[in-house]
N, C-alpha and C positions, 0 to 999 in steps of 0.2 A: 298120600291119598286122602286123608283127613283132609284135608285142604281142598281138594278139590269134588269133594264130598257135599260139601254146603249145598245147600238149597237153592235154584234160583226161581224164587219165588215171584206171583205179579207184580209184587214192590219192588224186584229188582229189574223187572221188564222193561226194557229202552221204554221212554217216553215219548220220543216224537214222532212225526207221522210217516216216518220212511221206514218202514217196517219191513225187512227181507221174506219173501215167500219163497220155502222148500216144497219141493216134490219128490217125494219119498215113498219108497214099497208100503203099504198100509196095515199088513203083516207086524214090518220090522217098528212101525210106531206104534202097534196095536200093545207087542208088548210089552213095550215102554209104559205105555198111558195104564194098564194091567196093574204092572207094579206100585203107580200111584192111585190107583182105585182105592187100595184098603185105606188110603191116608186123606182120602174125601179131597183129590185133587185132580180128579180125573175131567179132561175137556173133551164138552160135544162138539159134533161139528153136524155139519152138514152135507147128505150125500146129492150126486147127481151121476146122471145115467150116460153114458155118452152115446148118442149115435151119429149117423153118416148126415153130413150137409152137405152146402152148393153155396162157392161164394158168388154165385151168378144165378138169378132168375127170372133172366130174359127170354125173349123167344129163341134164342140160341144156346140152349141152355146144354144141354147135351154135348153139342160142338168145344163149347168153349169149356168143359168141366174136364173133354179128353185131351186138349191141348193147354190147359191149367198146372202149373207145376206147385202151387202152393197146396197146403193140408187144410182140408176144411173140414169140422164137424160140430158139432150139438150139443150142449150141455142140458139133460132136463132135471131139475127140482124134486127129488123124491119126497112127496108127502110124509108119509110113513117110515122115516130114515132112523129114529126111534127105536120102533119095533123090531124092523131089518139088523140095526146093529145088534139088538138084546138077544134075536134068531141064529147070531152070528151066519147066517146066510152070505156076508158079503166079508172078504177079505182074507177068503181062503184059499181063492186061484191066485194067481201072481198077476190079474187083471184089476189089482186094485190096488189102488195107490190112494197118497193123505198129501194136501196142502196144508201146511205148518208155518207158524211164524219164526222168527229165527233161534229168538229164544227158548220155546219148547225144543225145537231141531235140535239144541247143544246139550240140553239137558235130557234127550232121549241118546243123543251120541253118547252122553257122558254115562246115561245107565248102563248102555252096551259094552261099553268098554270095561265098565265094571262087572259088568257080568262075566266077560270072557275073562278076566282075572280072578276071578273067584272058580270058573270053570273052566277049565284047562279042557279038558278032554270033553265036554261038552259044546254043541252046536245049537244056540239060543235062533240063529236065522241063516239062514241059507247064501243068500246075494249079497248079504252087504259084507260078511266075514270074510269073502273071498277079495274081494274089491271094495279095501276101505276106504269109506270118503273121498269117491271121485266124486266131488263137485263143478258141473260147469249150466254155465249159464244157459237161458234158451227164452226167448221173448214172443209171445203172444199177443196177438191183436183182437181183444174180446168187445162185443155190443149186444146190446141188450133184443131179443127177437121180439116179435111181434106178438108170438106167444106168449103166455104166461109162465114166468118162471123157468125162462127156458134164455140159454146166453149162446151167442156162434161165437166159435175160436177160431182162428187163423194164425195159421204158422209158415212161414212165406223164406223163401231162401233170403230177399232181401235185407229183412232183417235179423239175420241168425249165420252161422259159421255156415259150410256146407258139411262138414263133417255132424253138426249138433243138428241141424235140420232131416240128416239123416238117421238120427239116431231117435228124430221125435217120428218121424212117419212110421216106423217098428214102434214105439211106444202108445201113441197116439191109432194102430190101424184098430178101426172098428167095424171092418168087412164081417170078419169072421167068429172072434166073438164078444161077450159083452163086457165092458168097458167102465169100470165105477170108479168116483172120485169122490171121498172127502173131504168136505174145505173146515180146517180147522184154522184157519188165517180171518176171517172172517171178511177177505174182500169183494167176493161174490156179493154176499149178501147186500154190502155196500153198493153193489153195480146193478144191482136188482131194485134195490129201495130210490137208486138215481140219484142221494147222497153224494154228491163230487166232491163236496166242500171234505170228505173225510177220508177221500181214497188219498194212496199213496201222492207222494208233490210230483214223481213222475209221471205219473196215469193224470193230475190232474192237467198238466203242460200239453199230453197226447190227446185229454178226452174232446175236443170239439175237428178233430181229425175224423176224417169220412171212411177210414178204414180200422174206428174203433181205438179203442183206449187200448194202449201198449202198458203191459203186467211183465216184469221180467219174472222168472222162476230159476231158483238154485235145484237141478237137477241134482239128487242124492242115489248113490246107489244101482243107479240103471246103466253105466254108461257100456257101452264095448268090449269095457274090459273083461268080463266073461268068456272070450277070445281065450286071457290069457290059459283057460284051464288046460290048453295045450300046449304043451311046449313046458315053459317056463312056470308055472302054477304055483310050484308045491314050493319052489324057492323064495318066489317074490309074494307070493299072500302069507307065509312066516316072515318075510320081511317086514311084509307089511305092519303087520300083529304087532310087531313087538317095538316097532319105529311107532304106533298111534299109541301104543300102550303108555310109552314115554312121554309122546307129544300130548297126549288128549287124558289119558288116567293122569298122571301124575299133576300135570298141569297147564293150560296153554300158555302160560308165563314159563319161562326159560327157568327162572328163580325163585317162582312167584306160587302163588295159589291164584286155584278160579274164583275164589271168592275176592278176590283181590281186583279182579279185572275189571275193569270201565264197561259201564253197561254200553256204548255205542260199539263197544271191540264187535260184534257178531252185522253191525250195520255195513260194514267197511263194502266196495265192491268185491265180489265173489274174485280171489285172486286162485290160482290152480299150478298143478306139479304137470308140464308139459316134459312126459317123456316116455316111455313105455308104458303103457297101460296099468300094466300091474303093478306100477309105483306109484301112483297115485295117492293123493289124499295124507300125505304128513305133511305137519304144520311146518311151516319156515321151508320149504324144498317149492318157493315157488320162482319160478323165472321172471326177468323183464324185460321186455320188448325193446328192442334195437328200434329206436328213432331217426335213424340214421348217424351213423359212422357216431354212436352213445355209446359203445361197449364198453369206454374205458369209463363211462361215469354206474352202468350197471353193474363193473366187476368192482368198483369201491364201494359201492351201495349194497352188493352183495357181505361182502366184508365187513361192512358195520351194522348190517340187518343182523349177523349172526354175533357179535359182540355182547358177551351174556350178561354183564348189568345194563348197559345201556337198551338192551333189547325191553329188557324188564323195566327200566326206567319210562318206554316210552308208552307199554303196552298201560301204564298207570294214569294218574292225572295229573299229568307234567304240563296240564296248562294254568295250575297254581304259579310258578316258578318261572313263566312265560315276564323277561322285561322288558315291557313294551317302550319306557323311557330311555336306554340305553340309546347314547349319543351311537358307541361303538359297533349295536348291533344293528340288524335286520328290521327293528319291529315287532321279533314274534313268529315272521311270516315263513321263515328257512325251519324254524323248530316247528311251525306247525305244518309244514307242506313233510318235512322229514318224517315228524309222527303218524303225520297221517298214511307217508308211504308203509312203514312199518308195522302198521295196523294192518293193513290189506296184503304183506307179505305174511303175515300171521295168520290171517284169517283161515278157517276152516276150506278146504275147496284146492283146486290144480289150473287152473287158468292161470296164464301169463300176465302180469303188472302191465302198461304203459306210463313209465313214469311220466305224462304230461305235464300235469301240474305242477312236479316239483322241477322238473328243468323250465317252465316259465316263472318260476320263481325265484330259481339260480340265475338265470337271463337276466334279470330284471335286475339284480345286485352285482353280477360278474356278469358283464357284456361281453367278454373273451369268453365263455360258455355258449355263443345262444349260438354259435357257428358248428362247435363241432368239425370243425374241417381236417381231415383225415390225412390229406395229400401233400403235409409237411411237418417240417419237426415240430410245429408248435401243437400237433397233436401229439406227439410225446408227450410233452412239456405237461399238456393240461391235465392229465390222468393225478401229477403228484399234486400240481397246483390244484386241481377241484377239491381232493381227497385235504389238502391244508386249509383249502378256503372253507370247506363244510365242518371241517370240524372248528375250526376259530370261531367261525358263523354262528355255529350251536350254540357251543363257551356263551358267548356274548347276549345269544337271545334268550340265554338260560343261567344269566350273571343271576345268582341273590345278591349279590351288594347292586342296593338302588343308586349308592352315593360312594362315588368311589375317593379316600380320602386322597393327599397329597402328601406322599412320604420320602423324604428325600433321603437318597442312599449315604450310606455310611460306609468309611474306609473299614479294615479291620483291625485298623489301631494295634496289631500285634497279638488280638486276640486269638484264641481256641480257634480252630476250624467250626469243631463242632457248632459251639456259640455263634460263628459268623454264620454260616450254614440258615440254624432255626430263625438267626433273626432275617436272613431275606426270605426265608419260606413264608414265616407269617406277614413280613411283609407284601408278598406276591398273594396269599390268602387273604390280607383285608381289603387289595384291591379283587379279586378274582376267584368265584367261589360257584364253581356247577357243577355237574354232571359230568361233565368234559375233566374240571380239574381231578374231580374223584379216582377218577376211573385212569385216564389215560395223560397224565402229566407227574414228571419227575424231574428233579434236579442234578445236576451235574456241575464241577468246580473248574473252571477259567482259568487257568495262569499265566500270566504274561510275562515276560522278561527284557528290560530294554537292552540291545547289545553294547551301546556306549557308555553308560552308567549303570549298569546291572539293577536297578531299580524293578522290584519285582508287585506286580499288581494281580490279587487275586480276587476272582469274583464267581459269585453263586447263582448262577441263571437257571431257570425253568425250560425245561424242554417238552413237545408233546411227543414225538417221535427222534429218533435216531437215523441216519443220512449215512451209512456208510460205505465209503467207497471200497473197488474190488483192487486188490492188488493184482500189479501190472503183470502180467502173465507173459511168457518170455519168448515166446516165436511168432512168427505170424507165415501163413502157407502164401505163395501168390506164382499166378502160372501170366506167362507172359508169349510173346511169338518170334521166336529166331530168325530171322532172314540172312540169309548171306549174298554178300555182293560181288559174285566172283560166278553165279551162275552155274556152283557145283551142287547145291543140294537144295528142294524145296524150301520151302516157311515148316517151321516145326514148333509144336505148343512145347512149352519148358516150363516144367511146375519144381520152385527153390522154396526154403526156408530161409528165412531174412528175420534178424530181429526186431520184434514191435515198436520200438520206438531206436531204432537201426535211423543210419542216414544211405544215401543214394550208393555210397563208394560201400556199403554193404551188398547192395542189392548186386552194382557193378562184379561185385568178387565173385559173389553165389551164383552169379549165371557166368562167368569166366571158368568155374568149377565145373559147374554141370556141363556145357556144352563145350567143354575139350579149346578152350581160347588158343589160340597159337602165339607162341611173341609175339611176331608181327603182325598180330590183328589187336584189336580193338572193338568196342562195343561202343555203339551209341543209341539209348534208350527214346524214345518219341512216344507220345499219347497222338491215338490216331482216334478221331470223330468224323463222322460223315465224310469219311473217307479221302480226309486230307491229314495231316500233321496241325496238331493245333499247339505245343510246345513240347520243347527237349528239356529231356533233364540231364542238363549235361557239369550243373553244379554239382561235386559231391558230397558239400556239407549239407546240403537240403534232407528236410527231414521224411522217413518217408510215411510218414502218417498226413503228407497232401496228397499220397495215392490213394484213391477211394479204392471199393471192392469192385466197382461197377465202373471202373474206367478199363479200358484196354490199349495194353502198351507191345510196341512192339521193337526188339532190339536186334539193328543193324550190324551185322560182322564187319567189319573195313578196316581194310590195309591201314598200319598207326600213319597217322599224318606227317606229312613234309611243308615247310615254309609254304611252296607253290604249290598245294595243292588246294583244290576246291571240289563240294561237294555238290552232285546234281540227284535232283529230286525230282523223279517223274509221279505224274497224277494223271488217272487215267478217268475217258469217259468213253460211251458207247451210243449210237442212235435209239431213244426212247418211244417208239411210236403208239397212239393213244388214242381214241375215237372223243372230241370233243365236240359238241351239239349235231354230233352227223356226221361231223366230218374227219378225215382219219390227219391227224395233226403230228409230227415229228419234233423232237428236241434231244439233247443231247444233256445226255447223266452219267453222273460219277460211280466209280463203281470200284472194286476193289483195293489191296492194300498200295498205301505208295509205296517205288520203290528207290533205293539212294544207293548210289556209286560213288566213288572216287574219280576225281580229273583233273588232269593235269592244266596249269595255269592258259598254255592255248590248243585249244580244238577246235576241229570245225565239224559242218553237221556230220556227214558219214562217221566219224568217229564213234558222236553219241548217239548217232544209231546205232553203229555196229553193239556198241556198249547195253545199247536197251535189249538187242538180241540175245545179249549173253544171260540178262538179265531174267527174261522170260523163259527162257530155254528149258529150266525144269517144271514150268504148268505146262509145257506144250505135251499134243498127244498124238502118237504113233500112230502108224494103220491099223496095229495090234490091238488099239483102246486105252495104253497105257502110258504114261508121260515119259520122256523124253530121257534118253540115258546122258549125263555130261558128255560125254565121250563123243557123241553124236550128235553135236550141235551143227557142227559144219557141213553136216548132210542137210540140215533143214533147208526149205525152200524159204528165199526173203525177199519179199515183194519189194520192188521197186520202188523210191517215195519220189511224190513230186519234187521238183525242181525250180521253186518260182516262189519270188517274194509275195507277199498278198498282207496288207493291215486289214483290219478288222476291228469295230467298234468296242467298246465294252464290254464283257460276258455279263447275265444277271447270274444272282444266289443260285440259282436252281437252274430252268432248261432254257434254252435259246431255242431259237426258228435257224436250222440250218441254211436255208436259202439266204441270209444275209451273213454271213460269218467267214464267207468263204474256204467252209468245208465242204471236199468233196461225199458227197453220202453215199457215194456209188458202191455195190458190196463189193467189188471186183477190184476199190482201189485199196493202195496201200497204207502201211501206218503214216501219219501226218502231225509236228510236231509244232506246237507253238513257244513262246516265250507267255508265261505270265508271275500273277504273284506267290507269294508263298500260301494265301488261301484257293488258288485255282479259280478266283471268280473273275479274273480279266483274260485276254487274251491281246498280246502284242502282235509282235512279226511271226512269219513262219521259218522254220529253219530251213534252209540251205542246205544243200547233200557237201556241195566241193567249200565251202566259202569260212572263212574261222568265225568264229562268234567272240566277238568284239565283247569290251567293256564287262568280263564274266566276274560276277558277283562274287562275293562267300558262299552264298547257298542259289547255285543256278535251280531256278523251277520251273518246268516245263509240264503241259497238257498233251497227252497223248491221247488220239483219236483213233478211235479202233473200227472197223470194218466190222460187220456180221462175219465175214467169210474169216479173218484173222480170229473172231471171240472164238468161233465155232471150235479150231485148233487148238483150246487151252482148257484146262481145268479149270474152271473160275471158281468153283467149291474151295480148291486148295488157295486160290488168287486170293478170293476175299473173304474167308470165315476168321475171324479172332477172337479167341476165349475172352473171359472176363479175368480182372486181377482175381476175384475170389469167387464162388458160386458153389453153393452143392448140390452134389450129386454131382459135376465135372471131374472130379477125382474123389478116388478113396477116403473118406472119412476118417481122418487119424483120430488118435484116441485121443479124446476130450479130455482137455486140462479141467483141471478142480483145485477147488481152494474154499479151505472152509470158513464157517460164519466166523469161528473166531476166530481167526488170522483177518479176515475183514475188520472186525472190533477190533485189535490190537493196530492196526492201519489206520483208523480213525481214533483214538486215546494215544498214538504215538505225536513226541513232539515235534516240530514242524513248523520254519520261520513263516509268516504270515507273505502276500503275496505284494507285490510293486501295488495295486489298487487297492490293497485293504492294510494301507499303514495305518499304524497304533500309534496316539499322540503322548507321550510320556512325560510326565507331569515333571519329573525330574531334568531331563533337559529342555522341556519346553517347544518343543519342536515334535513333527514326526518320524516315528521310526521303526524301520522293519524288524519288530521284534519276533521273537520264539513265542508261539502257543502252546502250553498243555492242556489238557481235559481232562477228565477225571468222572466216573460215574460214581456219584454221591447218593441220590433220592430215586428206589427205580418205582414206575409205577403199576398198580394193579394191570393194567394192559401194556404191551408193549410192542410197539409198532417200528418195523424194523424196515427201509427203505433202502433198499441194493442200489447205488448207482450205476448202470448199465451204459446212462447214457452221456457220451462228452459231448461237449461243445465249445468249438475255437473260430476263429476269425474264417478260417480257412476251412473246415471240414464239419462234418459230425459222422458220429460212430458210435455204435453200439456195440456194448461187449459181452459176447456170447459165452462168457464162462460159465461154469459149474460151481455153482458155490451148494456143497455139502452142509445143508442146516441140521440141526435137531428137531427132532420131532417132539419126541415124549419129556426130554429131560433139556433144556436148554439152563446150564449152569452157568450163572453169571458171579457167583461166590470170588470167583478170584477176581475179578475187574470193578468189582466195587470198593472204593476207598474206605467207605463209613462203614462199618461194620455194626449194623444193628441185630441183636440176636433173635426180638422180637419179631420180626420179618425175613421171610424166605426169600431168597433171589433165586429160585428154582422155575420157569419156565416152561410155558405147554403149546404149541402151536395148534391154532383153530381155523384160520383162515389163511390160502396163497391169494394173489394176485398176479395175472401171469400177463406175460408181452412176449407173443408172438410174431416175428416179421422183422424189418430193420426200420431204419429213420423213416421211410418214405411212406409210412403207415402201420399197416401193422394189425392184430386183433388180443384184444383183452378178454383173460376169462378169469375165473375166480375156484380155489377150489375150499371148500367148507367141511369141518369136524363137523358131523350132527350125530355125535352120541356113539358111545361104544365105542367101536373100532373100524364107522360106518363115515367116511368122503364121499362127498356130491364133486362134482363136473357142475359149472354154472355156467352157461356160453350160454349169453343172454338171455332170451324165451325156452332153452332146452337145459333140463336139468336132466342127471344119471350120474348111478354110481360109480364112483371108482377105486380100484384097490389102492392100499394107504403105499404100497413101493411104487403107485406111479407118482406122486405127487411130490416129489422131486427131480425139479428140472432142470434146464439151462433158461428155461423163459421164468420165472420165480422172480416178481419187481417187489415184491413188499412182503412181508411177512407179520403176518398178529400173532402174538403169545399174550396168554394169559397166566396171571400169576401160579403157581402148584403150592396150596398149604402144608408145611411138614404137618405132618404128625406126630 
């Protein structure tokens, strides 16, 4: 509290011409300004009166002021404002309010808050104690009247949120009564004297604008939130209390004092705490706007905005330390678009950030940033790749070595570890020396082993974070669709356990199990897509992690195979009819599962008709409403099929014009059966009832045409629905496997031959060679940033792994996984920030969750902040974790 005690005196007052203006109860500044009276530092200002205007004063004046949505009124110039203050006449209704420059604002917040700490059971003001420091913004269009000493305001939806422009018209109504303002900002007076060369650089850009100079104002104090006194009140204003008391008493430096801070910190845009009223107004609880499919660059920003020396590093004057010569770096421009973000998530107030600036300055250096694009893995990918490039990017734009020497590595000659150790650390320090290395970089020890010469090479690399993968977790759920070909029982969903990195003759056995296999059947597994077969898995070494979750497979019962036998494959379509420019247009569409029988080496058509009959027999429906009993097949009525060869051109992908196809459309006819390919997109001959079908393939594929009057007959819900391999909520939720952080660390420090693409060239044979890696944590550092791998990627697939990994909260003990045992430093760990993913490969949403003091977690989902209890904040979406060091005592 000494600290942040200091005075902020005129000398310490921002200098330049962008000077923030507050609007503030004039009460809650009166007795502020009070307390500095006895010390001869008390500021005047200047009152004005408000009343009712016209931003129109034409002959339609009336008309146009009842169909006018903006706020118009009056400012006049109280002569005597003097006197009135000395009367105290003015500033005892809650109809008076104070314009303030920023820096008195911080230094009247900073007396408040001190007061309330000195007075517990006392009430120093009424409105702002309940609802601390909701600051948001609200923009005025003010021009000078014709009058004397008299300004019209304009407050327009245009320019302003709807919810803020609503909150000024209650602020602003001077119907009913009177309305006083003191400008201790001293921009009025500027607007008065016609002074432009001195107003604000934004008012000077608006001032030749015809609807008057635009004034933004940091609304303090007044907003809404006075709602909360019901309901929720007496919770969230003691929240409040004691989350400012921390942020604003103690200091608005994380680490720091206020006398320490940058006089432009209070310039920054008003940033704000978007999320229930009554939370309002603590420092760093500000959100940032989603620019589209950015979430995953807001939940890392959130994550290093809350990082407690770097926070304090940035709130400082870290543009000493800015190198602008660095070949490696930016320029400067990533550290200073960074700082600058960080300032503005600090800054006093609850409005939502847009980080513009700093993602076109990201764009500008990583062109794989400026897209953003959500709708593939390479949006995974960027979340860790931004989070490495911004912090390297830092490192570098915030190197103190201007000249970095040339140090060439040295073996370790059989020396100490220790020895070898210090000497590449300093090495890595004379080239490499910021904020970045302070804080969040450590070492770790290398070992290599050649398998042919046993030649062992060890090396001492630098790390900024840790990559650890999840161990392989031992089952995998996946539900698939039974069909049998024999025409005795529906499609049926069958949901098996198989294990995760299982091959197909796994899969084969677990549905042999489940569904009661008979010797003499067999299974044959098929990926059905738009409603054809697009391959079999009918390899059983194949692995089954090329089954996604989002494919659907469906597995055929049939008779075990004989030399002569083949198998036929029906695909089905139906007349599609559609109104195209007017006109009512017909084609024909695919439509339910295909279905596969057994057949013998020669048939002819009646056969594979009769065969389709048996096939369909359990979608058909009774008179009763209900499908069809086996038993009862031979009572079904079976329409007659034509009897006549007919070719027919090519099919396209999708619908054909029946009139050239030579299908009959008629509803009344019967099923009609073509020759085509194994994708269903041609159409050959038609079949024959009496006549054998010559030249029969491996896999005969036929198109079946269906009647309206035949669809009508069948279930098509049960014909054509197929689950997904995996999906929740479609079964039962077993219970979530788990595996904690450190079984994760001991999977990454285990050793492990390096891969066919990352041979090691071994000095000893001369050649490369797939040698053994160890690791080893050597050097940890003050931060510790801890990266879950969730996500694979292979030639063939990607996947995300929804495990459970069980971290530490309060105590993350790394004592036993450290090699070097130094007594003088703690390897004891504290978790401050999550990073969470949401979704699977195909996209997905990042959010953040944040320590801010005590025993108090934020929820950061972009623009919306809120608290959350410390048992939710372990999940199964958890992609990165911050720890910061714990000092014994």
């Amino acid at each position: 509290m000494d600290g942040a005690s200091e005075d902020l005196s005129d000398s310490a007052r921002p200098q330049n011409d962008d000077i923030r203006v507050y609007f503030v109860p004039y009460r809650w500044w009166k007795e502020a300004q009070d307390s500095n009276s006895a010390e001869g530092n008390a500021t005047r200002g200047v009152l004005y009166s408000a009343t009712p205007g016209s931003a129109y004063n034409g002959p339609m004046k009336i008309i146009n002021n009842i169909f006018s949505s903006d706020l118009v009124f009056n400012l006049r110039k109280e002569e005597d404002s003097g006197q009135i203050n000395e009367n105290g006449e003015v500033g005892v209704s809650g109809r008076d309010y104070a314009l303030v420059p920023g820096d008195l604002w911080l230094q009247a917040l900073k007396w408040h808050t001190d007061s309330r700490a000195a007075m517990k059971d006392g009430r120093t003001f009424s409105a702002v104690e309940d609802d601390m420091a909701d600051v948001y913004p609200l923009l005025l269009r003010l021009s000078v009247l014709r009058e004397t000493n008299s300004l019209g305001v304009k407050v327009t939806k245009k320019d302003n949120a709807v919810e803020f422009f609503r909150r000024a018209c209650k602020i602003f109504s001077v119907d009913s009564e009177q309305l006083h303002i003191w400008d201790f900002s001293g921009q009025t007076t500027l607007l008065l004297s016609n002074d432009r060369n001195k107003l604000p650089k934004d008012c000077q850009r608006q001032a030749d604008q015809e609807n008057g100079i635009l004034l933004e104002l940091q609304v303090y104090g007044l907003s809404d939130s006075f709602r909360c006194r019901e309901g929720k009140k007496d919770e969230t204003a003691a929240q409040q209390s004691n989350m400012a008391s921390s942020s604003c008493g103690d200091s608005l430096m994380m680490n720091g004092s206020l006398g320490c801070m940058n006089s432009n910190f209070v310039q920054t845009n008003s940033p704000a705490f978007c999320g229930s009223a009554g939370e309002a107004g603590t420092l760093g609880l500000t959100g940032l706007q989603n620019l589209g499919n950015t979430c995953f660059m807001n939940s890392s920003l959130q994550c290093l905005a809350h990082t407690p020396k770097l926070v304090d590093y940035f709130l400082g004057d870290y543009s000493r330390e800015i190198n602008h010569d660095n070949a490696l770096g930016m320029g400067g421009e990533i550290a200073l678009a960074f700082g600058d973000l960080i300032r503005k998530l600090w800054a006093p107030g609850a409005t939502p950030v847009a980080p513009r600036m700093f993602k076109s300055r990201l764009a500008r250096f990583a062109p794989q940033f400026s897209g953003f694009n959500q709708h593939d893995s390479q949006f995974i990918k960027e979340w860790w790749e931004l989070l490495a490039f911004l912090l390297d990017g830092l490192h570098e734009d915030l190197n103190r070595v201007k000249c970095k020497p040339y140090i060439e590595a040295k073996d370790g000659e059989c020396r100490p570890d220790e020895e070898v150790a210090d000497e590449y650390w300093r090495n890595h320090l004379a080239r490499n020396d910021s904020i970045i290395v302070d804080v969040s970089q450590g070492q770790y020890r290398s070992t290599l082993v050649c398998p042919v010469c046993k030649k062992v090479s060890i090396m001492f690399d630098p790390f900024m974070y840790l990559s650890l993968p999840l161990p392989s977790t031992t089952m995998r759920t996946m539900t698939l669709t039974v069909v049998s070909a024999d025409g005795s029982t529906a499609s049926s969903p069958c949901t098996i356990t198989v294990p995760k990195n299982g091959k197909c003759e796994d899969l084969i056995q677990a549905l042999s199990s489940s569904c009661c296999l008979k010797d003499d059947e067999t299974l044959l597994v098929a990926e059905i897509y738009n409603n054809r077969i697009i391959r079999y898995l009918e390899d059983p070494t194949d692995s089954l992690s090329l089954i996604r979750d989002g494919d659907r497979l469906v597995a055929y019962r049939l008779p075990k195979v004989t030399d002569e036998d083949r198998l036929v494959v029906f695909m089905h379509q139906r007349i599609d009819e559609q109104y195209i420019h007017g006109k009512l247009s017909s084609s024909w569409k695919a439509f339910g599962i295909p279905l596969v029988a057994r057949i013998c080496n020669s048939v002819n058509g009646s056969e594979i008709y009769n065969l389709f009959l048996k096939l369909i027999n359990p979608f058909l429906i009774t008179t009763e409403g209900i499908t069809n009993n086996p038993d009862s097949s031979n009572k079904t009525v079976i329409d007659e099929v034509e009897m006549k060869d007919a070719m027919s051109p090519v099919l396209s992908e999708g619908a054909n014009d029946i009139d050239e196809k030579g299908v009959n459309p008629d509803s009344d006819a019967g099923l009609q059966f073509f020759l085509t390919d194994d994708k269903g997109s041609t159409r050959e001959s038609k079949l024959v009832m009496d006549e054998p079908v010559t030249r029969l393939p491996k896999r005969l594929n036929l198109l079946v045409f269906w009647p309206e009057k035949k669809i009508e007959q069948c279930d098509i819900r049960l014909f054509g629905s197929l689950p997904e391999i995996f999906k929740s909520g479609f079964i039962a939720r077993r219970p979530q496997e788990s595996v904690s952080l450190y079984r994760c660390l001991e999977a990454f420090l285990k050793e492990e031959p390096l891969g066919p693409d990352d041979m090691w060239y071994c000095p000893g044979c001369k050649t490369h060679r797939q040698a053994s890696k160890k690791l080893d944590l050597w050097r940890l550092p003050e931060i510790l940033v801890i990266h879950l791998k969730r996500f694979s990627y292979s030639r063939f697939m990607k996947n995300k792994l929804e495990t459970y990994v069980d971290f530490p909260v309060d105590n993350l003990d790394l004592s036993t996984y450290i090699t070097h045992k130094n007594g003088m430093t703690s390897n004891r760990y504290m978790l401050y920030a999550v990073s969470n993913h949401y979704g699977s490969m195909g996209g997905g949403h990042y959010t953040a969750f944040v320590h801010h003091g005590g025993d108090q977690w934020y929820d950061f989902d972009d623009s919306h902040v809120s608290p959350i209890p410390e048992d939710k904040i372990k999940t199964s979406a958890a992609y990165v974790l911050f720890y910061r060091r714990v000092v014994d005592v």
